[in-house]
N, C-alpha and C positions, 0 to 999 in steps of 0.2 A: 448101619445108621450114619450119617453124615453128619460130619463133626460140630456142625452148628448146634446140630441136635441134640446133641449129648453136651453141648455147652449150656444149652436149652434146660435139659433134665438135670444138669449138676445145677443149675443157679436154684431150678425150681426145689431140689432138693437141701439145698443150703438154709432155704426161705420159710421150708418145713420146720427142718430143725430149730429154727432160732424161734420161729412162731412155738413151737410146744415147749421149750426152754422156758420161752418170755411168758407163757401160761400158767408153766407151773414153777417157775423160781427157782429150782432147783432140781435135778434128773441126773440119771448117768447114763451110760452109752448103753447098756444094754433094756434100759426102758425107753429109751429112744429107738432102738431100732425094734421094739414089740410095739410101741405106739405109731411109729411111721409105716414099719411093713419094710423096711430096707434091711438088707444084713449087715451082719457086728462089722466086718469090716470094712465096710462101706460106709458105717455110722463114722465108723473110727477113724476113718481117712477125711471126711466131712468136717468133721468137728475138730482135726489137728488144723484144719487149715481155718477156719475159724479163731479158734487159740491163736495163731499168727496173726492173724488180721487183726488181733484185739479185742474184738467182739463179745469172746467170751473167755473163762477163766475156770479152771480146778480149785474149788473151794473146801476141799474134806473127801474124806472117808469114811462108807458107811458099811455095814454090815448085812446083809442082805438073809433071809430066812432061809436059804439054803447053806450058810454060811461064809458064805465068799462076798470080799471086800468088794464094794464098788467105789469108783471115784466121782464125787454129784459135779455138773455143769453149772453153770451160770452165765447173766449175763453180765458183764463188764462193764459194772458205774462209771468206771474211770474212761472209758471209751468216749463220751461226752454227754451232751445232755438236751435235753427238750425244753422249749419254752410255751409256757399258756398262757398269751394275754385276754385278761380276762375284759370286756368293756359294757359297759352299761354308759345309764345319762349321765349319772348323777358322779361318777370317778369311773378310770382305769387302772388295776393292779398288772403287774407280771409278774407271772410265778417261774420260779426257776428247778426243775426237777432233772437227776442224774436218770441214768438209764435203766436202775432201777423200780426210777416211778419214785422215787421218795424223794419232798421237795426239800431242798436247801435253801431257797430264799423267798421271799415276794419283796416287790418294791412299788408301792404308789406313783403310780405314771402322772397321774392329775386324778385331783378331786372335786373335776369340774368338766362339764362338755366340752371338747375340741374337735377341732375339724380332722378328717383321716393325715393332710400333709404333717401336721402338727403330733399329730398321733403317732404316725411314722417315721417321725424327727426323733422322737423323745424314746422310742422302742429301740432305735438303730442305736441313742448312744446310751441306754442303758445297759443293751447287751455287751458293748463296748466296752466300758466302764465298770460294770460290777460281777459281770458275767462270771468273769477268771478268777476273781476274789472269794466265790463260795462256789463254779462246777470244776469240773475235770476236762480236758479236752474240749473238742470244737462242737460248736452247735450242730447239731443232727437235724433236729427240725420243729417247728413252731406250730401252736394251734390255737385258732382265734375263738374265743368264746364268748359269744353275743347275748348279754343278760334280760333278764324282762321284757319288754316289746322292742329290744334293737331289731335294726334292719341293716345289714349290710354295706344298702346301699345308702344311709346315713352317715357312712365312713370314706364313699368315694375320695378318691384320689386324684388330682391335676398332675399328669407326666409329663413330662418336658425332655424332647430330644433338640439337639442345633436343627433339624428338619422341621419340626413339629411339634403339637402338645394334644395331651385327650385326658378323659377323666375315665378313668378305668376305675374296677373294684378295690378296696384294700387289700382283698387276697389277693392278688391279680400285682398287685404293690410289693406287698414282703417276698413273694417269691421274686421277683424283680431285685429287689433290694437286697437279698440273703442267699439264695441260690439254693433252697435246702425245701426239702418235701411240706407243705401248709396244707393242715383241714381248718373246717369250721364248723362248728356246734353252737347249736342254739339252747340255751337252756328249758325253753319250751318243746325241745323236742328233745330233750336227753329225758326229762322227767316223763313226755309220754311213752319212752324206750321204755323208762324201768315200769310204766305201768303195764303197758303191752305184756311185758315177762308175768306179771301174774294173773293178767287178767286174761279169759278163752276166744273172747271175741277177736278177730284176727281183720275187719271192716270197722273201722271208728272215726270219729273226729275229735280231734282237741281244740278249741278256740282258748285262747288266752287275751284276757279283757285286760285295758290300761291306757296308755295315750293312746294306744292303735289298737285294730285287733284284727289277729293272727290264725289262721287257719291250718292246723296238717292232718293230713289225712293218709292212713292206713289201709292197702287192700290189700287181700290175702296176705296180712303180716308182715308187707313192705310198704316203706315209705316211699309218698310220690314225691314226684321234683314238682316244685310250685315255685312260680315268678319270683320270690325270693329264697329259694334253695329250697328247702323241706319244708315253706311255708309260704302262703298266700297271705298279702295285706287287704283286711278285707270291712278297714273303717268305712268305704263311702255308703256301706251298705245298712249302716246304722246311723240313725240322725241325732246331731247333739251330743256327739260322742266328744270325749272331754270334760264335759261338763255335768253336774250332778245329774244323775238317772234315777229315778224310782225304778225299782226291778222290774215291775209290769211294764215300763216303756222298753228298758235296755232289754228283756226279753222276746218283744215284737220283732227287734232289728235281728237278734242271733236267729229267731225263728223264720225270717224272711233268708238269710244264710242257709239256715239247713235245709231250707224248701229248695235251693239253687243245687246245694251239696248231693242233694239225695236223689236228685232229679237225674243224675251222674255216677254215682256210685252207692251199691246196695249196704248204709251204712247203718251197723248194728245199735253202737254206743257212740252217746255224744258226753265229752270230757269239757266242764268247763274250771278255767282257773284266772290267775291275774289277781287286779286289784279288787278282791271281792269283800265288803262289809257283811255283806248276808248270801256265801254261796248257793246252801244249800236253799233255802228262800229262792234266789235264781230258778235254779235246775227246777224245781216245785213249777214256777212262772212256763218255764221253756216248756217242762213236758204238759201240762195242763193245757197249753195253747196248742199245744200240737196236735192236741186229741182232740180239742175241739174245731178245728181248722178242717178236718178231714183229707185233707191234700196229701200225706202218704201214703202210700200202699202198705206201711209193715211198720208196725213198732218200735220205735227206737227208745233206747236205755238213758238217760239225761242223769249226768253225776255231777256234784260241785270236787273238786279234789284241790289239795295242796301241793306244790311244785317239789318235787325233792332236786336238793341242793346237794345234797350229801355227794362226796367223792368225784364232782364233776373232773374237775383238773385230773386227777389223777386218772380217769379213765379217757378222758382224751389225750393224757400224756401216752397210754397203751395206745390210743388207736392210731396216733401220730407217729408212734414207735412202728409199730406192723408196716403202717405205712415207708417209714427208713426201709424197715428189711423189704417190702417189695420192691424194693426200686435201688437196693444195695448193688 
């Protein structure tokens, strides 16, 4: 095999390792190399050079049912740390989390709408500034997280070189400005992740109602890329949006939406959420029209649901972490 190749299969094997470490918190070598499929000493040559790089660290000794001691792995908080800014209309926080996943700080960026420069003024020197005082080491890498009906491209950014200037993304910005691996998560589509995990239908839709509304769609269990990342803006398609609706009207607008949606994709369950006084009353609206419209071919499922909030930050701090190790 030609040595690239094998520089190929050691990196890919590095990436393993730290991914099943970072999954399970704590492991030793020889449950590493039953769960990856590589031999002990392979495992053990991997993970010394690991130990070196900082990455990870020998935390204890454990005892093992056949009686022999093992030594568990981890990963290396001290190595540095992750950042999730969180943004909505209404304020910006950033939260500050070790390599662990376990946050050390948040700080109030503004509690108030700002434009993406201004937004990106005030993230550059707060990592500057407060960063060192509660993490460990250097920033790893950042993850933006878009509240309620944000849009992205609500945070555009004016770049300016001596050559030229353009208005690029924000994400498109912090990697520009930080140098270090950026996701972005929408909370409307982290909440229809954790719904997907319990629910069988694998073909859905989520709209989420509020200043705008939001469309993502699910086939075969994956999420599409839509005009605004994992979501389509899909106010014009509803009229008098903004403004107080009686359910019977805002459900003609989602119902003309899902005549487009379905007309495209064979979608089983439709998920509504957002600013709802009377969800369940909604979903009532939506499916009743639908049945009496005759324009599908197939039944669809119409549920009011509530957004789950719970442990956003700290699972995008993992996906933003994976992301480090792929590209370590």
């Amino acid at each position: 095999m030609k040595k690239s190749g094998l520089q190929d299969m050691k990196r890919e094997n590095l990436r393993l390792i730290m991914n099943v470490i970072l999954e399970k918190e704590t492991v030793s070598r020889i449950e590493l190399s039953e769960i990856i499929g590589l031999s002990p000493s392979t495992v053990s040559s991997l993970t010394s050079e690991l130990i070196e790089k900082g990455w990870i660290v020998e935390n204890g000794v454990t005892t093992s049912t056949g009686g022999r001691k093992r030594i568990e792995l981890s990963v290396n908080n001290s190595k540095g740390y992750i950042a999730i800014l969180e943004i909505g209309w209404r304020r910006a926080v950033l939260h500050f989390l070790d390599l662990a996943l376990e946050k050390k700080h948040s700080v109030l960026i503004s509690d108030y709408y700002i434009t993406g420069n201004e937004l990106l003024e005030k993230v550059a020197h707060c990592i500057k500034e407060d960063a060192e005082n509660f993490c460990n080491g250097k920033l790893s890498g950042i993850g933006l997280l878009f509240q309620e009906d944000m849009s992205p491209s609500d945070f555009n950014v004016m770049y300016s070189t001596s050559l030229s200037s353009a208005s690029i993304s924000f994400c498109e910005a912090v990697k520009t400005q930080f140098k270090v691996p950026v996701m972005e998560e929408y909370s409307q589509v982290y909440s229809f992740r954790q719904i997907m995990k319990k629910e069988e239908s694998t073909n859905s839709a989520h709209i989420e109602i509020g200043k705008k509304i939001f469309v993502s769609i699910t086939s075969n269990g994956t999420f599409l890329d839509m005009t605004e990342g994992k979501k389509a803006d899909m106010t014009p398609f509803v009229e008098n949006t903004g403004k107080k609706m009686t359910a019977d009207k805002l459900s003609e607008g989602i119902v003309n939406i899902l005549q487009m949606i379905c007309m495209m994709f064979p979608i089983e369950n439709v998920y509504l959420s957002g600013r709802l006084d009377e969800g369940d009353r909604l979903a009532e609206c939506v499916s009743g029209q639908l049945k009496k419209s005759h324009l599908l071919k197939h039944a669809v499922e119409v549920k009011a649901i509530k957004p789950v909030i719970n442990h956003m930050e700290t699972d995008l701090g993992k996906r933003v972490l994976k992301k480090v190790i792929c590209e370590m």
